[in-house]
N, C-alpha and C positions, 0 to 999 in steps of 0.2 A: 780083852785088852788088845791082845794083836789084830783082831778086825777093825778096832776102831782105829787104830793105830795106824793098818793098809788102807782105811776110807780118807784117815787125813791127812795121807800122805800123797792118797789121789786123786784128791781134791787140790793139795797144793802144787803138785804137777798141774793141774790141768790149769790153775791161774798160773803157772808160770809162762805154759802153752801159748796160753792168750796174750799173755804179754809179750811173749818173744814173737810173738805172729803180728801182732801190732807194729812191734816196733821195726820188723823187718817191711813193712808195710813201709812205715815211713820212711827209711830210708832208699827204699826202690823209690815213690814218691818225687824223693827230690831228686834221683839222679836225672827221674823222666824230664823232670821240669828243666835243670841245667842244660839238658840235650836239644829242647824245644825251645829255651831260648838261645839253645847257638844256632840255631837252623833259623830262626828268627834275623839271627846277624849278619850269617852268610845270604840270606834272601835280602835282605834291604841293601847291603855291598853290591850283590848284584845287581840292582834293580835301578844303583845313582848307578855303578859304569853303564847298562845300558841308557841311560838317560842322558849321559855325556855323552856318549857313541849319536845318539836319534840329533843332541843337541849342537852338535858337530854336522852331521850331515845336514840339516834343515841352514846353519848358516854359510856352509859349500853353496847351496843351491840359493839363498839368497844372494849370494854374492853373482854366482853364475846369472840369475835373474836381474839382478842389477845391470850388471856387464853387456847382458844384451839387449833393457832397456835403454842405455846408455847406447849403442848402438844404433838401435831405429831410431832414438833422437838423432841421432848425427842424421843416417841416413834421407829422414823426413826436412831438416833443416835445409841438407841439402838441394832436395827436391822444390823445399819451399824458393831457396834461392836462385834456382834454376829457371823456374816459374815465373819469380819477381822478374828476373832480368829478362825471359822472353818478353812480358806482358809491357815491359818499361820502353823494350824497341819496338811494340805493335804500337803502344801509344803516339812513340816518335815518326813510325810510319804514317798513320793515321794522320797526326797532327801535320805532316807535310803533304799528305794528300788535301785535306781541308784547304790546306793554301792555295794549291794546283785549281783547285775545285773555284773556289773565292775568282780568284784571277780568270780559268775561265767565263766564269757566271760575267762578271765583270766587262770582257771582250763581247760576251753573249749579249749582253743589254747592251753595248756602244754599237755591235753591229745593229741591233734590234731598233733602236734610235736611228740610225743610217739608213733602215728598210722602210721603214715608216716614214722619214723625209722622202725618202725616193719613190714611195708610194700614192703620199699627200701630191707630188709634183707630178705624176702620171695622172692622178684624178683628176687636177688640175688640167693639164693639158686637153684629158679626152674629151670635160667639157666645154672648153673651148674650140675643141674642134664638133662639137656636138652641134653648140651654137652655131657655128659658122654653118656647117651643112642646115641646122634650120633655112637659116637666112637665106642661104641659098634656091634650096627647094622649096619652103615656105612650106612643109608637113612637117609635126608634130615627131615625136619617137615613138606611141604605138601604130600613129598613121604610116611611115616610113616601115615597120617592122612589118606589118599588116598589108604592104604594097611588095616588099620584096617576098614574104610566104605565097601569097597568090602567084606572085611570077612564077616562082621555084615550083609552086603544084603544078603552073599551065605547062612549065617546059618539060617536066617530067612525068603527068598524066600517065600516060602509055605506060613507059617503064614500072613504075608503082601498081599499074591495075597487072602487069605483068608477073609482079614479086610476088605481088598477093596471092594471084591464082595459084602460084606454084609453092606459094609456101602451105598455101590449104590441100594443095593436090598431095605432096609431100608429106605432109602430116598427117592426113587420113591415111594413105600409105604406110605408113611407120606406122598409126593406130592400130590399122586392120592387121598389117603383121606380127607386131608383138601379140596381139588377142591372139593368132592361127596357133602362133611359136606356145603359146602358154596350153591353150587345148590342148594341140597335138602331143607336149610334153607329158603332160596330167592324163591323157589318154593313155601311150604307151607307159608311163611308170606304175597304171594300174592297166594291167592285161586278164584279168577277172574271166573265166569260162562261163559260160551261158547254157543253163542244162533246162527247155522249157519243161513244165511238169506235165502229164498226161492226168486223166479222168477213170482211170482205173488200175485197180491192186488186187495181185496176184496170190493165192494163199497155197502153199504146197502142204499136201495131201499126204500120211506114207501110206495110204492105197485107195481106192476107188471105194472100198466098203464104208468107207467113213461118209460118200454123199448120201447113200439111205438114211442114214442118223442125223444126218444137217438137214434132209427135207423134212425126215420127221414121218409119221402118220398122218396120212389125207395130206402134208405140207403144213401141219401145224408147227414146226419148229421152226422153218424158214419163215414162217409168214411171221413169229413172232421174234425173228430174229430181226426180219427187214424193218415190221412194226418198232422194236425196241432201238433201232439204231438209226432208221430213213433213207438205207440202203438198198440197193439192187442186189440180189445174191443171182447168182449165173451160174449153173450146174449144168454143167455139158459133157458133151463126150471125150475131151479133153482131159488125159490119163494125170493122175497126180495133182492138179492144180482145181481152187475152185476160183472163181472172178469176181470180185466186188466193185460195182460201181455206181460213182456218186462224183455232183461237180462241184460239192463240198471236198474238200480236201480234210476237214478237221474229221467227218461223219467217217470219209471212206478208213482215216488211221482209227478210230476207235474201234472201227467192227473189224479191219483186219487182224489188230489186238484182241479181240473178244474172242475172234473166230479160231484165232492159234491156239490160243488159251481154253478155248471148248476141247478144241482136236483134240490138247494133249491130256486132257482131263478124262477127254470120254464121257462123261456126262451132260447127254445133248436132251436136253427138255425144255420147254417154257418158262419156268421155276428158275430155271440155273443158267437159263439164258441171261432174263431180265439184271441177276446180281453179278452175272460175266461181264456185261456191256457197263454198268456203275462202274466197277472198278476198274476196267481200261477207259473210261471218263477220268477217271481221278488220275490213271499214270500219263494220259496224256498231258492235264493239268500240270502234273507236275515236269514233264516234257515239255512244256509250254515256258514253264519258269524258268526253267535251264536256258532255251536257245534265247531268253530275253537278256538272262545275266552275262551267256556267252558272247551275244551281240555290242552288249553294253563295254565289254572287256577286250575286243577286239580292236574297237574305234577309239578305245581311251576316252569313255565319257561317262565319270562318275558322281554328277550332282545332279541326279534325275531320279527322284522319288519311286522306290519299290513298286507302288502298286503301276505307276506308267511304265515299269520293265517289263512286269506282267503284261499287260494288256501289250505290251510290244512283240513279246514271244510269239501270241499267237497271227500274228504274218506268217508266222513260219508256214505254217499251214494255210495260206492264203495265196494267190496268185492276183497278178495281171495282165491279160493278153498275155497268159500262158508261162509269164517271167515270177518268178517266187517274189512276194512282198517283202521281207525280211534280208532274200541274199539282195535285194536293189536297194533296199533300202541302207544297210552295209556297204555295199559299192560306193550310192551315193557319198557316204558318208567320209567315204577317201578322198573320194575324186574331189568334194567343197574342201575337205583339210587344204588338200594341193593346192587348189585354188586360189584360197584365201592366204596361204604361207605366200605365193606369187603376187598376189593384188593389195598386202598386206592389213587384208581384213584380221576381225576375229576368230581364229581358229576354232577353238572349242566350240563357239557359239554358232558358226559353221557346219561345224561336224553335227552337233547336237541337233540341229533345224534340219539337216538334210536324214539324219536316223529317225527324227521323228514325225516326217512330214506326211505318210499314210497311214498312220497311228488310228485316224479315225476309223480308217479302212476294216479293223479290228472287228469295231461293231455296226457297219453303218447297217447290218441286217435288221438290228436290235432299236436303231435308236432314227428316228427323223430325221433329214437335213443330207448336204452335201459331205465327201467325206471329210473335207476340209474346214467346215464350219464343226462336225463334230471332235475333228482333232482340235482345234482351238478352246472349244471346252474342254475337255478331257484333259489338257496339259493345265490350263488356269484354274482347274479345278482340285487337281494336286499342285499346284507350288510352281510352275515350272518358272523361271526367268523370263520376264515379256521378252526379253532380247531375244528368244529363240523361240520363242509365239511368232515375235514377226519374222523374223527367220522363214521360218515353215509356211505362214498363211499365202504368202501370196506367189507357191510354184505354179499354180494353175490362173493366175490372175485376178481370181476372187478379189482380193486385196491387192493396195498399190504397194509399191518395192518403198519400203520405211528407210530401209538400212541395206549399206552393200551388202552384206551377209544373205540378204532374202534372194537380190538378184543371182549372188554367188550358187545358194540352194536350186533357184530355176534352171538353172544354165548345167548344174549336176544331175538334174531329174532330166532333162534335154539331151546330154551323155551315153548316161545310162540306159535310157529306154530307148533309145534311134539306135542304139549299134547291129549292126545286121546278126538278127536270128535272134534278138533278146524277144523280142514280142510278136503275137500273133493275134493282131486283130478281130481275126471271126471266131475263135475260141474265144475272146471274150463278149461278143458279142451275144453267144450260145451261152456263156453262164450267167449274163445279167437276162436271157429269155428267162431261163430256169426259175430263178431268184426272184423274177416277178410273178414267174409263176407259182411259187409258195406263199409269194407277200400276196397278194391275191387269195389264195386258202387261207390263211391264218386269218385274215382281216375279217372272216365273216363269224358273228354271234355264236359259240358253242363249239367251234373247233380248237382243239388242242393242239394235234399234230398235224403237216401237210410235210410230204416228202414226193419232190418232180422224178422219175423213175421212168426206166425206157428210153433214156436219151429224149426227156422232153414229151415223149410223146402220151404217156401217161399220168397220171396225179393220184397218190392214196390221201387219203382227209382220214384222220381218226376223231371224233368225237366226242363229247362227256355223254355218256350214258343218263344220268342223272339231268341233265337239260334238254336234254335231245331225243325224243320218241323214233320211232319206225317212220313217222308219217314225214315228222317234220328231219329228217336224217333224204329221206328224197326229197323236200324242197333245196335242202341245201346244197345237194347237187347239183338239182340244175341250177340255182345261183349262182353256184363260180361257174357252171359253163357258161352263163350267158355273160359273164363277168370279164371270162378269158376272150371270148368272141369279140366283146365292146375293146378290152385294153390294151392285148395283145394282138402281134401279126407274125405269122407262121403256117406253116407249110402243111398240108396233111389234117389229119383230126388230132382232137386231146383228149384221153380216154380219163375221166372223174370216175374213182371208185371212192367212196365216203363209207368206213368201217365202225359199225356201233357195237360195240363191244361189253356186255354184260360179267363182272366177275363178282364174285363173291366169294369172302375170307371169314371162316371160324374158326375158333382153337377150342381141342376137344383137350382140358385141364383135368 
């Protein structure tokens, strides 16, 4: 009985438990709630004064913005009425000038009316007295006009054939001086040095052992060094240097390039010659391109097509009567700018026609014709402006003078080459012998190479193997002898050595 009695006793504890737990619940419950909505009450309280606070300052500031739209109104009004009243007295100025105006206009036409009576009465007069000397003399007014001209020529003859001569004496005078005053100007503003070029390059040595390996065995290295390039090699006794000579200027820079490039290499053979001499061809080449671009950059003339810069380079290595084609043709090039800035030509067109006017010069070995009918192909062949076609054609008078520009370019090529010590006549006279004396070899069936050698006095021919026997390898020598005999005139004999040369290449794979 007292178990059951302590089970349900603690059983009604523990629903009492519950219940008091419960109810303590609810009443924390509401005290949260009471507390949340006073926080409730003081947040909204707060939330109108800030509202009133924000609603208060927003109408300070409208008012303040009123106040000082109200202001620039005034301000602007007043502006406006400042404006009115100036514009109301420009008007009234205005409108009292129009009067002044009116009124002279007015005076203007009553005199005007005045001058034209006074003028009607002058007409009037003059032909009545017109008439009267009719009558008088009984000649016409061009017979009369026509009678006192002839007087006035007979009395004054003399004196008039007097004016005349002295006004033409004078004026030729004055023509030939301005021309001197302009030359001699354009002369001294360019003072250009004159370095003629020679016919032979010098190749230093670091000693004497190195000419046994350039002549080679038997002269096999030399002979295929002259063969591979068309130059003269000169091995003398002459410490440290060996001498190349050639009246090709482009021939004699490739083999002095070849030749340094051997030295410093040390590999002197046949073999290593042939691929030496290619590739100072190719750095010439591109030495070539350079002094074309450099030339073109100097004179400030850049609408002249790449490949004519090229082919202009190679002047560089070109002479004339001993003067470099390239640095005259640059001179020129100043001296016509000058010219034409003074005569008030085309400059550029100028400058351009004077840089390009031995252009032909380049190739006239390679191609038919004078060198000035090949430079006129050569420019209309790339593009060039006819304005600097005729420019250029007619320095040597091939062509008649088109355009002042052309005369401007003759009269710079006439500068340029007359000034003492630019040119030497019997040097070029000695390289066009040369030159003919190769155009001569080459022209005949089967030869490949011909190179003038000894200062003229002898000729190598190399021949194709393949076309050319033993037999027929000496007709062809004496052909160009009897060739040189018939075309040329010169001093001395011409020694023809014609070289047939047999090679043969296998590769052991």
């Amino acid at each position: 009985m007292s178990l059951k009695l302590v089970i349900l006793l603690a059983g009604l504890a523990a629903l009492v438990g519950i219940a008091f737990g419960y109810f303590l619940r609810w009443i924390i419950s509401l005290g949260q709630r009471g507390s949340m909505e006073l926080e409730i009450k003081e947040m909204r309280l707060e939330a109108e004064e800030e509202a009133k606070k924000i609603l208060k300052k927003a109408e300070e500031e409208a008012e303040n913005k009123k106040r000082e739209a109200k202001k620039e109104t005034r301000e602007v009004e007043e502006k406006l009425k400042k404006t009115e009243e100036r514009l109301f007295k420009k008007e009234e100025t205005l409108d009292k000038k129009e009067g002044e105006l009116k009124e002279e206009e007015a005076k203007i036409e009553k005199k005007g009316g005045e001058a034209e009576k006074i003028r009607e009465k002058n007409e009037k007069i003059r032909k009545e007295a017109l008439e009267e000397l009719k009558k008088v003399s009984g000649l016409s007014e061009a017979e009369a006009k026509k009678e006192l001209l002839a007087l006035l020529e007979k009395e004054n003859e003399e004196d008039l054939a007097i004016r005349i001569r002295k006004l033409e004496t004078v004026g030729q005078e004055k023509i030939e001086k301005k021309a001197k005053d302009i030359l001699s100007s354009v002369i001294h503003r360019y003072g250009n040095s004159v370095a003629s070029d020679i016919m032979s390059s010098t190749v230093s040595i670091p000693n004497d052992d190195i000419k046994g390996k350039i002549i080679g065995k038997e002269g096999r290295n030399i002979k295929a060094f002259e063969k591979a390039t068309g130059v003269e090699v000169i091995v003398d006794d002459t410490p440290g240097s060996i001498i190349l000579s050639s009246f090709d200027p482009v021939r004699r820079q490739v083999a002095r390039l070849a030749l340094e490039n051997l030295v410093l290499d040390g590999r002197i053979q046949p073999a290593r010659i042939e691929e030496v001499v290619e590739k100072a061809r190719l750095e010439i080449n591109k030495i070539i391109k350079e002094k074309g671009e450099a030339a073109v950059h100097e004179v400030g003339i850049y609408n002249l097509d790449s490949r004519i810069i090229s082919i202009l380079g190679r002047l560089y290595f070109r002479t004339s009567y001993g003067q470099n084609v390239l640095q005259h043709s640059v001179e020129m090039s100043h001296i016509a700018g000058m010219l034409a800035e003074e005569l008030g030509a085309d400059i550029q067109v100028a400058k351009a026609g004077a840089l390009v006017h031995d252009i032909g010069k380049a190739v006239d070995h390679e191609i038919q014709g004078t060198h000035v009918e090949i430079g006129r192909r050569i420019l209309q062949k790339f593009g060039a402006d006819e304005k600097i076609v005729k420019a250029m054609q007619a320095h040597h008078e091939e062509y008649p003078y088109e355009t002042l520009e052309s005369i401007i370019v003759q009269v710079a090529d006439a500068i340029s080459g007359s000034r003492p010590g630019a040119r030497r006549d019997t040097v070029e006279n000695y390289l066009k012998r040369l030159s003919d004396l190769e155009k001569i070899a080459t022209g005949v069936k089967g030869v490949t190479k011909a190179y003038a050698i000894q200062a003229g006095r002898e000729i190598r021919v190399f021949v194709s193997p393949e076309e050319v026997g033993d037999m027929e390898a000496r007709k062809i020598a004496r052909e160009i002898a009897k060739k040189i005999e018939q075309d040329l005139k010169y001093p001395g004999e011409i020694k023809v050595v014609v070289i047939r040369e047999n090679r043969i290449t296998e590769y052991a794979r």
